[in-house]
C-alpha positions in Angstrom: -1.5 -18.4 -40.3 -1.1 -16.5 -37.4 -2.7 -13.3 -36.6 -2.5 -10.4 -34.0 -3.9 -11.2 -31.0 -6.8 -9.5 -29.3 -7.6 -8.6 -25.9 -10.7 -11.2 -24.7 -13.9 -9.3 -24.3 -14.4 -8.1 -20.6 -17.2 -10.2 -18.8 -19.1 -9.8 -15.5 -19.1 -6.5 -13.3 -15.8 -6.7 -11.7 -14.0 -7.1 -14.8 -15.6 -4.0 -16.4 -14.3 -2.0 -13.6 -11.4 -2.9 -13.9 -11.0 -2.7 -17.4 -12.4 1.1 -17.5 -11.9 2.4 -14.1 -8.0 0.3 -12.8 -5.8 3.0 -14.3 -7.5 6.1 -13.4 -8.1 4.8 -9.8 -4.2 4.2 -9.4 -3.3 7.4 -10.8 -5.5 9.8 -8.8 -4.8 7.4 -5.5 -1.0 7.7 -6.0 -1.2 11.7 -6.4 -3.5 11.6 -3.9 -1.2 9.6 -1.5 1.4 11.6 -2.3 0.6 14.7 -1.5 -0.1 14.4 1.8 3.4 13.6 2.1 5.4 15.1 -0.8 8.8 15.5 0.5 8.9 12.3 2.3 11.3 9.8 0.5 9.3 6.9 2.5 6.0 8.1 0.5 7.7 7.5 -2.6 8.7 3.3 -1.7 5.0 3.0 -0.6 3.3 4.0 -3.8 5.9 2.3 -5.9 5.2 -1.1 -3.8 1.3 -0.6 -3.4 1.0 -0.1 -7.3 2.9 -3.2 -7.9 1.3 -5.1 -5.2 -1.5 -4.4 -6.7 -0.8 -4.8 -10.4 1.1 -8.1 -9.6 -1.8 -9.4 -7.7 -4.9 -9.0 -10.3 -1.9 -10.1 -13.3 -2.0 -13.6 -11.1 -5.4 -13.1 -10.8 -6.8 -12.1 -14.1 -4.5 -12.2 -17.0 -4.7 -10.1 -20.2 -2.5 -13.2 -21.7 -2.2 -16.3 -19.6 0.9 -17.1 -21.2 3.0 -14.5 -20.1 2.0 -15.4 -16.2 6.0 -16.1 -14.9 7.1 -18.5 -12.7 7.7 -17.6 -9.0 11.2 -18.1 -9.3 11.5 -15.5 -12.3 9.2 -12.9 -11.2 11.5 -13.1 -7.6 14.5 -12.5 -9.4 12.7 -10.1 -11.6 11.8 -8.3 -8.0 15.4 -8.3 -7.1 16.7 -6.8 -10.0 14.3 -4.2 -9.9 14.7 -3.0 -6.5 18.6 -2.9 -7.1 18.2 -0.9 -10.2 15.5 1.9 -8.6 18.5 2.0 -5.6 21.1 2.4 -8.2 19.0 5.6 -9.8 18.0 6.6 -6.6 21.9 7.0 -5.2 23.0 8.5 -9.3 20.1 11.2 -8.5 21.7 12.1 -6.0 24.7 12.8 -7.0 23.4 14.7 -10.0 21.5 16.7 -8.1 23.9 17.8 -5.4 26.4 18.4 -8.4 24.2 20.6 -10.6 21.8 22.1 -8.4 23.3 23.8 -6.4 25.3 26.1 -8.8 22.2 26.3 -11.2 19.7 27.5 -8.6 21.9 30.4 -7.6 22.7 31.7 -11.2 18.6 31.7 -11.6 18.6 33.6 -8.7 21.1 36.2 -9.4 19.8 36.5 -13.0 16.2 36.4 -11.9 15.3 34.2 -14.0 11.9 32.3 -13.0 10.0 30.9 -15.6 8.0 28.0 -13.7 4.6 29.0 -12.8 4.8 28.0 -8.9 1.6 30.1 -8.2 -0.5 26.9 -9.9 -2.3 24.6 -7.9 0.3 21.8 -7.2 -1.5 19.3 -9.1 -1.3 21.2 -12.6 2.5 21.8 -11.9 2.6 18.3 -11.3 1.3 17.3 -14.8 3.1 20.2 -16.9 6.8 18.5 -15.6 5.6 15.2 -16.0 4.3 16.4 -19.4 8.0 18.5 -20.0 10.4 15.4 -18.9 7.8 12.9 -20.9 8.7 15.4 -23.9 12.6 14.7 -23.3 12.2 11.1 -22.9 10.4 10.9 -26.2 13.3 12.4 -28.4 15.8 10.5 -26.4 13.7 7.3 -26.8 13.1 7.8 -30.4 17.0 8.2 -30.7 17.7 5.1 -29.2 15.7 3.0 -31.7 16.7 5.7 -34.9 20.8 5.2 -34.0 22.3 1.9 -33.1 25.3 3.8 -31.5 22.6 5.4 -28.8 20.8 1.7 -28.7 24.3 -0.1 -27.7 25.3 2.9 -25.9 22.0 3.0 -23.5 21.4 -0.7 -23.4 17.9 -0.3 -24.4 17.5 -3.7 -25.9 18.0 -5.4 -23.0 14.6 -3.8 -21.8 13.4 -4.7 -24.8 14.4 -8.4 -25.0 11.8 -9.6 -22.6 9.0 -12.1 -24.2 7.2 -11.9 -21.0 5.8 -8.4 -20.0 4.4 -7.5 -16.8 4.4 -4.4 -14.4 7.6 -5.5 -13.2 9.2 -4.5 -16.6 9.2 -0.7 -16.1 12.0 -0.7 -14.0 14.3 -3.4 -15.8 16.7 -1.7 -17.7 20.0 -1.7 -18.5 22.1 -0.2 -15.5 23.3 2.1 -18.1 19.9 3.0 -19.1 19.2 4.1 -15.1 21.3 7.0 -15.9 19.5 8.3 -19.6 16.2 7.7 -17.3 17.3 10.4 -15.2 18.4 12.5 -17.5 14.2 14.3 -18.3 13.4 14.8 -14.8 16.8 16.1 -14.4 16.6 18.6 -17.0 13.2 19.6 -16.5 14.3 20.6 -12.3 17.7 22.2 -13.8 15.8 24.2 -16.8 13.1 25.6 -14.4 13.8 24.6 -11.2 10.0 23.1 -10.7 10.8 22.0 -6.7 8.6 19.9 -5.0 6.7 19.3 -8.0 8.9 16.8 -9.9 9.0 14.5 -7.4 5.2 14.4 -7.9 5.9 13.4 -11.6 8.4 11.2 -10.7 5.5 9.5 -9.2 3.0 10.1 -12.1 5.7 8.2 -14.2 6.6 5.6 -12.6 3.1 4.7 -12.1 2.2 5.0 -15.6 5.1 3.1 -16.2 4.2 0.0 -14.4 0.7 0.6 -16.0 2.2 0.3 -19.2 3.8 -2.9 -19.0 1.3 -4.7 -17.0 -0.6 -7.7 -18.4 -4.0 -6.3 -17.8 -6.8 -5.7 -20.1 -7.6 -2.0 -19.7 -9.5 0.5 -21.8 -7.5 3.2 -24.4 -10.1 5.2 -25.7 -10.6 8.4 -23.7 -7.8 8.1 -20.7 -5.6 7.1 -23.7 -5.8 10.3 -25.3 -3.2 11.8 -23.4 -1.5 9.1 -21.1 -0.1 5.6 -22.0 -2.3 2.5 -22.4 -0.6 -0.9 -22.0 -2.2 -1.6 -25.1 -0.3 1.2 -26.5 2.9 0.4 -24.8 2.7 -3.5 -25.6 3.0 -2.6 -29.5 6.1 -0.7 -29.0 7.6 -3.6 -27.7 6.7 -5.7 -30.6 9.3 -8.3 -32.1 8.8 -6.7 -35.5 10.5 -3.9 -35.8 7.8 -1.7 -38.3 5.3 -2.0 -35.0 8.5 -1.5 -32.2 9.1 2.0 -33.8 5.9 3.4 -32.6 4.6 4.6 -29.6 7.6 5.8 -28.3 6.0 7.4 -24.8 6.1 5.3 -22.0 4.0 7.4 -19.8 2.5 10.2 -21.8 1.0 8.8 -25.6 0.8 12.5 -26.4 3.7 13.1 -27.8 3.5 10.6 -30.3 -0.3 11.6 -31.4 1.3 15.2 -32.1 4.4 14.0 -34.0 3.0 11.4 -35.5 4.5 8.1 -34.4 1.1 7.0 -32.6 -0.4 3.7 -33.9 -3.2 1.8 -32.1 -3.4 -2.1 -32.9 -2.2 -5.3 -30.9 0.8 -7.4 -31.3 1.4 -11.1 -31.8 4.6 -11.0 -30.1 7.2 -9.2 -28.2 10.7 -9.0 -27.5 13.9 -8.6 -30.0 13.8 -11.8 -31.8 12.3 -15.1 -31.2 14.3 -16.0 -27.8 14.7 -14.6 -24.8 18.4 -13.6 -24.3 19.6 -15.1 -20.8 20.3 -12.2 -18.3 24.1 -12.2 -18.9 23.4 -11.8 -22.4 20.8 -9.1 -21.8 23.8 -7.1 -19.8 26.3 -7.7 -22.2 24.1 -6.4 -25.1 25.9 -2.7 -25.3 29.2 -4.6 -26.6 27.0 -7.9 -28.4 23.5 -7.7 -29.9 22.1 -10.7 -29.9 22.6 -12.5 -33.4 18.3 -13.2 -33.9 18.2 -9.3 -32.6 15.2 -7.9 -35.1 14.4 -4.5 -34.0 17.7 -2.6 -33.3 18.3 -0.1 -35.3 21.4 -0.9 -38.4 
C-alpha cells in the first residue's frame, strides 16, 4: 500500500541552512536588490533569473524528490516556454495599464480620493499590495477549481497537469491564464493607485512563486505562517482532488488559514490524473479536458 511521502530528514550543516534559512534569504535579497533600483525594468529580469539560477541549481544539486529531477532537454523547453509567457504578460501589462491608468488616476485626482498610505516606509507598502493582490488571486483561484466554466475558461489545468514540479512551474500557465494573473496586481494599482510599490510585490510574488514550486526541502513552521511553503503549495497540486482544493495561495498561505481552506500534510502524487498530457494537449485543455482529468471541477 502506498502512502504519502515525506520530506527525508535534513542532515549535515549545509543542509539545515538551507532547509530553515533558503527562503527567507531569497526573499529579503530580492527586496533588497530591488530597491536599489525600483523603477528599473532590467532589475526585475535580474531577480527573476538569479532566483531561478539559484533554485535550479541546489534542485540538481539536492533534491526534495530525486524523481522529479527533469531531463535537460525538458527543463530547456520548459525555460523557453517560460520566458515567452513572462514576455507575453509583460507586453498584455502594458496595454492594460496604458488603457486604464490613465483615465483612473485623473478621476482619483479630481475626486480626491487617496486611500493608499504612501507616507509608509516602502517596504510595508510593499507587503500590504502584495498581501491586497494575493487576496484577489485567492477568490479568483478558488473559482477556478469551484466552476469548471472558469477552469476551461482560464486554462488552469494545464498548470496543473505537470507530474514533475520544479521552480520553473510558477510561470507555466496557460497563455490564457497570463491574462487572470494580471488581473490582482492590476486591480490593486487601479483601486488605490499604490505606484512604485506594486512592482515591489510583483517581485515578492513571483519569488514566492518560484519558491513554491521548487523541489527543495524547506521548513513551514514559522515563515509559513503567513507566506507559501512548497510544502504547502505541493499539496494543492495533488492528483486527488479532496487534497488539490486546498491551499489555494500561491504566494501568501494567509488567506487560506483565515478562510479556512489551509491544510498542512504531504502528497503522494501530483498532477490531474495519472499521465502527463503532452504540451498540445495541455494548450488545448480550455476546449478538451483530458479524459483521466481527476481534479477539475464537474
Amino acid at each position: 500500500m502506498q502512502t504519502a511521502y515525506r520530506e527525508p530528514k535534513t542532515r549535515g550543516l549545509s543542509a539545515q541552512m538551507l532547509y530553515y534559512g533558503l527562503q527567507p534569504l531569497i526573499l529579503v535579497s530580492a527586496l533588497s536588490y530591488w530597491s536599489l533600483a525600483p523603477s528599473s525594468e532590467l532589475t526585475y529580469v535580474l531577480i527573476v533569473l538569479a532566483v531561478q539560477l539559484v533554485l535550479g541549481t541546489l534542485e540538481h544539486w539536492q533534491p526534495a524528490r530525486p524523481t522529479w529531477v527533469i531531463q535537460a532537454k525538458q527543463k530547456c523547453l520548459n525555460i523557453l516556454l517560460v520566458v515567452f509567457l513572462v514576455n507575453l504578460s509583460f507586453l498584455f501589462s502594458l496595454y492594460y495599464e496604458s488603457i486604464l491608468l490613465p483615465p483612473l488616476d485623473f478621476i482619483r485626482a479630481r475626486l480626491g480620493i487617496d486611500f493608499w498610505p504612501h507616507q509608509w516606509p516602502l517596504v510595508l507598502q510593499v507587503f500590504l499590495a502584495f498581501l491586497c493582490s494575493e487576496f484577489i488571486w485567492y477568490w479568483l483561484h478558488r473559482a477556478e477549481h469551484r466552476w469548471q466554466i472558469v477552469w476551461r475558461a482560464s486554462g488552469h489545468g494545464a498548470h496543473h497537469a505537470f507530474k514533475k514540479l520544479n521552480a520553473l512551474n510558477f510561470g507555466l500557465n496557460h497563455p490564457l491564464e497570463s491574462l487572470v494573473l494580471l488581473l490582482p496586481p492590476l486591480i490593486v494599482e487601479v483601486v488605490f493607485g499604490v505606484g512604485i510599490a506594486s512592482a515591489g510585490a510583483t517581485i515578492l510574488v513571483v519569488t514566492q512563486a518560484s519558491i513554491a514550486h521548487t523541489n527543495l526541502s524547506f521548513n513551514s513552521k514559522l515563515i509559513g505562517l503567513v507566506l507559501t511553503t512548497n510544502t504547502y503549495h505541493i499539496r494543492h497540486h495533488s492528483a486527488l482532488i479532496e487534497e488539490s482544493n486546498t491551499n489555494y495561495g500561491c504566494a501568501a498561505i494567509i488567506w487560506d488559514r483565515i478562510f479556512g481552506t489551509f491544510a498542512d500534510s504531504s502528497v503522494l502524487e501530483v498532477g490531474i490524473g495519472p499521465t502527463e498530457p503532452t504540451l498540445w494537449e495541455k494548450l488545448l485543455m480550455p476546449i478538451k479536458e483530458p479524459k483521466d482529468s481527476a481534479v477539475a471541477p464537474k
